[in-house]
C-alpha positions as CSV (number, residue, x, y, z in Angstrom):
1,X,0.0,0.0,0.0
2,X,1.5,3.1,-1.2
3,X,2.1,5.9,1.6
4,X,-0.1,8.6,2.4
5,X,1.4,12.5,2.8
6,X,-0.6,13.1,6.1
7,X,1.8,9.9,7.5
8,X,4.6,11.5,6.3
9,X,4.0,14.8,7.6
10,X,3.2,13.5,10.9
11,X,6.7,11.4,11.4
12,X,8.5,14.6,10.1
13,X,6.9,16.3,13.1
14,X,8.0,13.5,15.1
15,X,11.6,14.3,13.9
16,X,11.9,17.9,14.6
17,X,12.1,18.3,10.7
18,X,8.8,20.2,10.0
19,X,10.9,24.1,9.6
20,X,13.4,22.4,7.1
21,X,11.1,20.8,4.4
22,X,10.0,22.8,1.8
23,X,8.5,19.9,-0.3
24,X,7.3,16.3,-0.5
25,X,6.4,14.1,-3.3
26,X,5.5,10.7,-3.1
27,X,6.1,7.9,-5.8
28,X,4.3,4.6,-4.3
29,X,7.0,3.7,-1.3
30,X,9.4,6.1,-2.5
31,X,9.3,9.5,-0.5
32,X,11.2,12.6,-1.5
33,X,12.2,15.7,0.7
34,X,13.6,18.9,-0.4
35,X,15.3,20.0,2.6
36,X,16.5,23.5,3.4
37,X,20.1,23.4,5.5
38,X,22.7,25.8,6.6
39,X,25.5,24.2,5.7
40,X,26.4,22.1,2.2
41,X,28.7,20.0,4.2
42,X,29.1,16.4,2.3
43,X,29.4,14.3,5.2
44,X,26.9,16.1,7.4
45,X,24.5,15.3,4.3
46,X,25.3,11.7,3.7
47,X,24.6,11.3,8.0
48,X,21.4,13.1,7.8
49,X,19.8,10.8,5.1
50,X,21.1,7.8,6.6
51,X,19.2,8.9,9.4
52,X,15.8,9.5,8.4
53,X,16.2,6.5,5.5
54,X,16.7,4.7,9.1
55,X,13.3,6.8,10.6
56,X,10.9,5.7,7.7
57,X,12.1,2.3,7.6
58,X,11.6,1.5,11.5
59,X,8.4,3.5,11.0
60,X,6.3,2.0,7.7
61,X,8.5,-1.1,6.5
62,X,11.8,-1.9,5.1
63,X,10.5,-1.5,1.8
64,X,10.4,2.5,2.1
65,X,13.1,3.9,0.4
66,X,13.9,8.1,0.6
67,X,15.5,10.7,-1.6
68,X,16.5,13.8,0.0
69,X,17.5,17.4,-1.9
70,X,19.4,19.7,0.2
71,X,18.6,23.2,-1.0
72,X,21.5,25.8,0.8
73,X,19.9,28.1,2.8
74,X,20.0,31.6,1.0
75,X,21.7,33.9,3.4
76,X,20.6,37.5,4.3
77,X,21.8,39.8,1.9
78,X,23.8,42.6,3.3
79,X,21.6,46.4,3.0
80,X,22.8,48.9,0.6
81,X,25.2,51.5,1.8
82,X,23.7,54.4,2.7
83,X,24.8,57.9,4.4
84,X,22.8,60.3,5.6
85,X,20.8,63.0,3.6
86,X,22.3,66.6,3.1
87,X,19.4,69.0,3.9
88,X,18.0,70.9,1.0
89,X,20.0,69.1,-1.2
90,X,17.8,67.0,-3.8
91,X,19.9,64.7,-6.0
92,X,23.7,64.4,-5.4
93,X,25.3,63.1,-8.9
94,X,29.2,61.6,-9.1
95,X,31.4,62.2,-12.0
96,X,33.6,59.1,-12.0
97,X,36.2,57.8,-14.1
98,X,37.9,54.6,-14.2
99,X,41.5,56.1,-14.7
100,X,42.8,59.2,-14.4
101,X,43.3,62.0,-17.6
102,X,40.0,61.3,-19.1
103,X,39.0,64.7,-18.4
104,X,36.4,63.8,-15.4
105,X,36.9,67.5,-14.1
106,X,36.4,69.7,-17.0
107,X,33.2,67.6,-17.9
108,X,32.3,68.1,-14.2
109,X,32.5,71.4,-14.2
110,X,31.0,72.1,-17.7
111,X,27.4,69.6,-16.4
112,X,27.5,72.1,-13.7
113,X,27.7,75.6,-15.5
114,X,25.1,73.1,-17.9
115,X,22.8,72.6,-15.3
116,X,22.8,76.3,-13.8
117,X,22.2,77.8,-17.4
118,X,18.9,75.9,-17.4
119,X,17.6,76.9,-14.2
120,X,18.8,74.7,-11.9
121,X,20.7,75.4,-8.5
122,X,23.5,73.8,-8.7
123,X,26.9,72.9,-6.4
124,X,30.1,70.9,-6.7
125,X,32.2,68.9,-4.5
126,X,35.6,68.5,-5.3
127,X,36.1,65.0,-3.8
128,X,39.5,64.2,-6.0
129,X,41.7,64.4,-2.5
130,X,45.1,64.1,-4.5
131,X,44.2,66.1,-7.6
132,X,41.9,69.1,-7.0
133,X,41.3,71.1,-9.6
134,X,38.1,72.9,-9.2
135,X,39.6,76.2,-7.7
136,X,42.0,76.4,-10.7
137,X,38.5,75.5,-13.4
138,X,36.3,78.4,-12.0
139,X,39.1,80.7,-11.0
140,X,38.8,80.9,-7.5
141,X,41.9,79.3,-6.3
142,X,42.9,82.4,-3.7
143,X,39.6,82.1,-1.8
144,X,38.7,80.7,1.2
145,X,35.6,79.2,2.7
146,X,34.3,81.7,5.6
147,X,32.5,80.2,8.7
148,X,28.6,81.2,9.2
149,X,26.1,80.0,11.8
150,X,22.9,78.2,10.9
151,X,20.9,77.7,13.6
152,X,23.4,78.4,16.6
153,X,25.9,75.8,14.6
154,X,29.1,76.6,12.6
155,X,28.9,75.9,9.0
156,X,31.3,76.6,6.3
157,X,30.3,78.6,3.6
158,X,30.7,76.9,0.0
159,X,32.4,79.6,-2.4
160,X,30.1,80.8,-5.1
161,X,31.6,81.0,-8.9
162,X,29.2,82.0,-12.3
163,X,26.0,80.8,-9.7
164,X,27.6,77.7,-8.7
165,X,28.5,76.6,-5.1
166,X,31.7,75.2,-4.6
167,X,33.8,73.2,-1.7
168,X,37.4,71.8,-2.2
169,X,39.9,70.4,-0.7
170,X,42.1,72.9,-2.7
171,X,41.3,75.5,-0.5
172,X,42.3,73.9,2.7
173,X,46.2,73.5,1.2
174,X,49.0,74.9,0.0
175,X,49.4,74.8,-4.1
176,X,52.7,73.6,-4.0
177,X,52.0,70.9,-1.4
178,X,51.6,67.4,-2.0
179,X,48.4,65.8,-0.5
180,X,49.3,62.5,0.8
181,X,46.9,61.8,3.0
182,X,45.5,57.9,4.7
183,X,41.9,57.0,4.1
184,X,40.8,58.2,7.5
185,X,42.5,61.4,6.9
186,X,40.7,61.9,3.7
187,X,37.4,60.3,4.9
188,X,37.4,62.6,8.2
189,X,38.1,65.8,5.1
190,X,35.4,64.8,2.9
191,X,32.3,64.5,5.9
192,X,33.4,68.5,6.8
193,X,33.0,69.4,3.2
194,X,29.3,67.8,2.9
195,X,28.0,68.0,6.3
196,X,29.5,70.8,7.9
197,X,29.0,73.0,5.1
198,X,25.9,75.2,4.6
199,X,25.0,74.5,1.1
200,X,21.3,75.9,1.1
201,X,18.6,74.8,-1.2
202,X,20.4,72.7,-4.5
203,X,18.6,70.9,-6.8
204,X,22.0,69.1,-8.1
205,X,25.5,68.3,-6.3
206,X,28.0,67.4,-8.2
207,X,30.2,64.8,-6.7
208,X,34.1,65.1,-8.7
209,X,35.3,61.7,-7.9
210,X,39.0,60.6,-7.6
211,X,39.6,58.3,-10.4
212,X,39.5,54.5,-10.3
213,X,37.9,53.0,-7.0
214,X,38.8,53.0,-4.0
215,X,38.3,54.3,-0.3
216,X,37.4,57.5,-0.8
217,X,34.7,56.2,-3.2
218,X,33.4,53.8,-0.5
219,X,33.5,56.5,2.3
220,X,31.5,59.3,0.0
221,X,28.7,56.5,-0.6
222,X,28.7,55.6,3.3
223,X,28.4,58.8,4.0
224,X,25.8,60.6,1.7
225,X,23.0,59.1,-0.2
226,X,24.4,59.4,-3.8
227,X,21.2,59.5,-6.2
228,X,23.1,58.4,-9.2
229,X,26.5,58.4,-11.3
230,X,27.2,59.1,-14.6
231,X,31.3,57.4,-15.6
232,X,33.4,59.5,-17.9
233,X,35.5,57.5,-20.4
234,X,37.7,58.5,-24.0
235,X,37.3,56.2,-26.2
236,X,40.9,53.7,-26.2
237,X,40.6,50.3,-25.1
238,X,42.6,50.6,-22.0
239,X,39.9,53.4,-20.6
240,X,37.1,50.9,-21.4
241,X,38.4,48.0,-18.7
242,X,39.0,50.8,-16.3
243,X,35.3,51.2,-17.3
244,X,34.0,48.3,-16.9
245,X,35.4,47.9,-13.3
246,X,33.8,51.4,-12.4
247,X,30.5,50.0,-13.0
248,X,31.3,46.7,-11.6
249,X,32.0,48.8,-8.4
250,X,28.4,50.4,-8.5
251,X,26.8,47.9,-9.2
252,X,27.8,45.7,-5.9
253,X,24.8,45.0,-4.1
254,X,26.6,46.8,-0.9
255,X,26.8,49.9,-2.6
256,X,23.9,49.9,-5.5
257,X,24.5,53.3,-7.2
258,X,22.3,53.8,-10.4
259,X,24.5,54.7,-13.3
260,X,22.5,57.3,-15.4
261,X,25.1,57.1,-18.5
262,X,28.9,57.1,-19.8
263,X,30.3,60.1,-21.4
264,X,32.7,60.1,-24.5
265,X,35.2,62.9,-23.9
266,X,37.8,63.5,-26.4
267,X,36.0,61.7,-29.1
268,X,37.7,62.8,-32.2
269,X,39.5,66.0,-33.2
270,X,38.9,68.6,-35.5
271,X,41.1,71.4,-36.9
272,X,40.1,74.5,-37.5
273,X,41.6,74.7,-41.2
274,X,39.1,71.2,-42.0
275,X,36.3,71.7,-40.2
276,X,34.4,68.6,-41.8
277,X,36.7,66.6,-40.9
278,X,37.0,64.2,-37.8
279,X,40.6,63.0,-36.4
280,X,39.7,59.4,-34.2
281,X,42.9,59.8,-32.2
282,X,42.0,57.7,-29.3
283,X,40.1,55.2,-31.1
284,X,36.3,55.6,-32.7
285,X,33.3,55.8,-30.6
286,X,35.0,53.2,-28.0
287,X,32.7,54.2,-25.2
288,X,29.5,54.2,-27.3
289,X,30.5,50.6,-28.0
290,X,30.9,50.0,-24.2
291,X,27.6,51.3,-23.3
292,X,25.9,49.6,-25.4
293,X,27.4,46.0,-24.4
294,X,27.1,47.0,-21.0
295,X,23.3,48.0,-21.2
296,X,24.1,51.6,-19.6
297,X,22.9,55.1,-21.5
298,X,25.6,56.8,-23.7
299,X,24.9,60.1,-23.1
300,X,27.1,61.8,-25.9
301,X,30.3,62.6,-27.2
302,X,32.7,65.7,-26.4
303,X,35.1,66.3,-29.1
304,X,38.9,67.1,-28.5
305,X,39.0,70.7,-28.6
306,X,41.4,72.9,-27.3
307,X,39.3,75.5,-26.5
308,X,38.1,73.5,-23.6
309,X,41.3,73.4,-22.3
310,X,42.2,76.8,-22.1
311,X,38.9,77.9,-20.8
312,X,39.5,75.5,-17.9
313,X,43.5,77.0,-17.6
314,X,41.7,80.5,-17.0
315,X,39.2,79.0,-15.3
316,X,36.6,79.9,-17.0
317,X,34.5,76.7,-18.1
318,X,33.9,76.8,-22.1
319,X,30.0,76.0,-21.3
320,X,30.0,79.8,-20.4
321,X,30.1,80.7,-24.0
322,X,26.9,80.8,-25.7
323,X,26.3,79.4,-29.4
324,X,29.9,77.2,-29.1
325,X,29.1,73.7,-31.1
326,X,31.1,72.8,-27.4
327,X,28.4,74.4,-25.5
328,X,25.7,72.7,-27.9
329,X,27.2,69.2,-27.0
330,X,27.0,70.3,-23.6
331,X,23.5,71.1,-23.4
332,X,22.5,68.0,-25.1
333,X,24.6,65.8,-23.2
334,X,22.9,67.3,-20.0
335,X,19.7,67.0,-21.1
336,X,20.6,62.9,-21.9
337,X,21.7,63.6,-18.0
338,X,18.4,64.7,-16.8
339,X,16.1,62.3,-18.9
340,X,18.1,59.1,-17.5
341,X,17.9,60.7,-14.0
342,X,13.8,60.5,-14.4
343,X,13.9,57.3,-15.6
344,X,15.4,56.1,-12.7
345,X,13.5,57.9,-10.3
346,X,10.6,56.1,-11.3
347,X,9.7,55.7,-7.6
348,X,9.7,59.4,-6.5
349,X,6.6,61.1,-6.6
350,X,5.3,62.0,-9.9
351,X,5.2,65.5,-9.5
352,X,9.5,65.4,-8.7
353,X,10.1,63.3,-11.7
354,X,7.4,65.9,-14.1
355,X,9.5,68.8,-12.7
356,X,12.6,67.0,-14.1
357,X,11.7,65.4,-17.2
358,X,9.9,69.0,-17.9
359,X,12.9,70.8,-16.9
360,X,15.3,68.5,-19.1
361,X,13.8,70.4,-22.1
362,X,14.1,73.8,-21.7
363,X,16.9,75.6,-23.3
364,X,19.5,77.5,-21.6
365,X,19.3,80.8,-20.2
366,X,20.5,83.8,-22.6
């Protein structure tokens, strides 16, 4: 007589083993068990189902016979990393790059002086603790952050360049002096810049990232709630593994950082003299390539122009100028910025992600 289930169920009671089965199938005298354990251990399986083979013999007959399937108990996954909120601040945005000289700061300053042109109330961090160059990019390098009080508290005062708020580490050293400081020394920097800093009402900060990943990477997301990033690349093969291990890095399940996009900078080159023409000197459309493999937004290309070098030298960023084909790529590539952003922050309340979307088309100020 074949066995019922209710018999079963009852001398799995009897054994304690209830919490640990997750399914039982019964084939005439032949009973199988998926069982749910802590540990995959070989010869703590091979005890166990000598055991119970032993339990449902003694109890129904030597002719029972049992098949057990150990499923691994899944463990707990580990919460996302999260730091705590800057008031007023809306969306906090990181400019990465997965190796340095990509131009991660000039297209960090140019989104900004982007962003404020269309409306938007905008700030930058300068989080690059061993190569700050925001002072130098919007030609405040021989000011200094004065102390205010908010509500009975002492707050630094970001410095404010073409309507942008500005922090640095630049301003808390010498020019000439080299910065080399230990995690904790740059951690303990970077938490006085975002949260002992009055920064006001912002709709974006900009987070300028070191480049690669690393600890100061890992202490800005611990410490701040970064809404997204967007990974600034050129085009040559070697940039594109430096790449791919930026977005490997915010896509850990520890950290979980959205990537709105990748930006081509330097994409090709154009004289003057041949102004049709299009010089691929780093390669051809590289990070394109990589965005598409990688499923991630390419937000546009920035050509290799070397007007946007000597605007940053003077520190005056190149997105200043109006009607520049620069400026134009700029603008677009912004707007790319800001569409991907309300995509992803499908889960705010519809009237936030309307205000951006909206916003995302308007043109910039004259």
């Amino acid at each position: 007589m074949a066995l019922q289930k209710l018999e079963v169920q009852q001398l799995l009671e009897e054994l304690e083993l209830t919490p640990m089965v997750k399914n039982i199938q019964i084939f005439d005298n032949e009973v199988q068990l998926d069982l749910e354990v802590k540990s995959p251990a070989l010869h703590q399986k091979k005890k166990f189902e000598e055991a119970i083979s032993q339990a449902f013999q003694d109890k129904f007959g030597p002719e029972v016979s049992t098949k057990l399937h150990f499923v691994v108990e899944a463990k707990e996954s580990l919460p996302p990393i999260a730091g705590k909120a800057i008031p007023g601040v809306k969306h906090i945005i990181a400019i990465s790059s997965g190796k340095g000289g990509v131009g991660k700061s000039t297209v960090t300053s140019n989104l900004a002086v982007s962003l404020q042109k269309m409306g938007f109330k905008v700030g930058v961090l300068d989080a690059d603790i061993h190569g700050p160059s925001m002072p130098i990019m919007f030609d405040i390098e021989d000011q200094k952050p004065r102390q205010i009080h908010i509500e009975g508290k002492s707050k630094m005062q970001p410095i404010e360049s073409y309507g942008i708020k500005i922090l640095s580490i630049g301003f808390f050293t010498d020019a000439n002096q080299a910065i080399v400081w230990r995690g904790p020394m740059a951690g303990k920097a970077l938490h006085q810049m975002i949260h002992d800093a009055h920064w006001g009402e912002l709709d974006f900060l900009l987070l300028d990232l070191p480049p690669g990943t690393g600890d100061i990477h890992l202490s800005l997301v611990q410490q701040i709630p970064i809404t997204a990033t967007v990974i600034v690349s050129t085009p040559q093969n070697v940039a594109m593994a430096d790449v791919k291990r930026g977005v490997n890095m915010f896509s850990l399940d520890s950290i979980n950082v959205p990537i709105l996009g990748i930006i081509e900078n330097m994409a090709y080159f154009t004289p003057l003299e041949l102004p049709q023409n299009k010089y691929y000197i780093f390669g051809e459309s590289g990070a394109k390539h990589m965005a598409g493999q990688l499923n991630i937004p390419f937000l546009g290309e920035i050509p290799l122009v070397q007007g946007i070098r000597e605007s940053s030298d003077v520190g005056r960023p190149i997105c200043l100028q109006e009607e520049n084909p620069v400026t134009l790529a700029y603008h677009q590539i912004t707007q790319n910025m800001i569409e991907s952003l309300g995509k992803r922050n499908k889960n705010l309340p519809p009237t936030e992600v309307v205000r951006i979307t909206t916003m995302a088309g308007c043109s910039p100020k004259k």
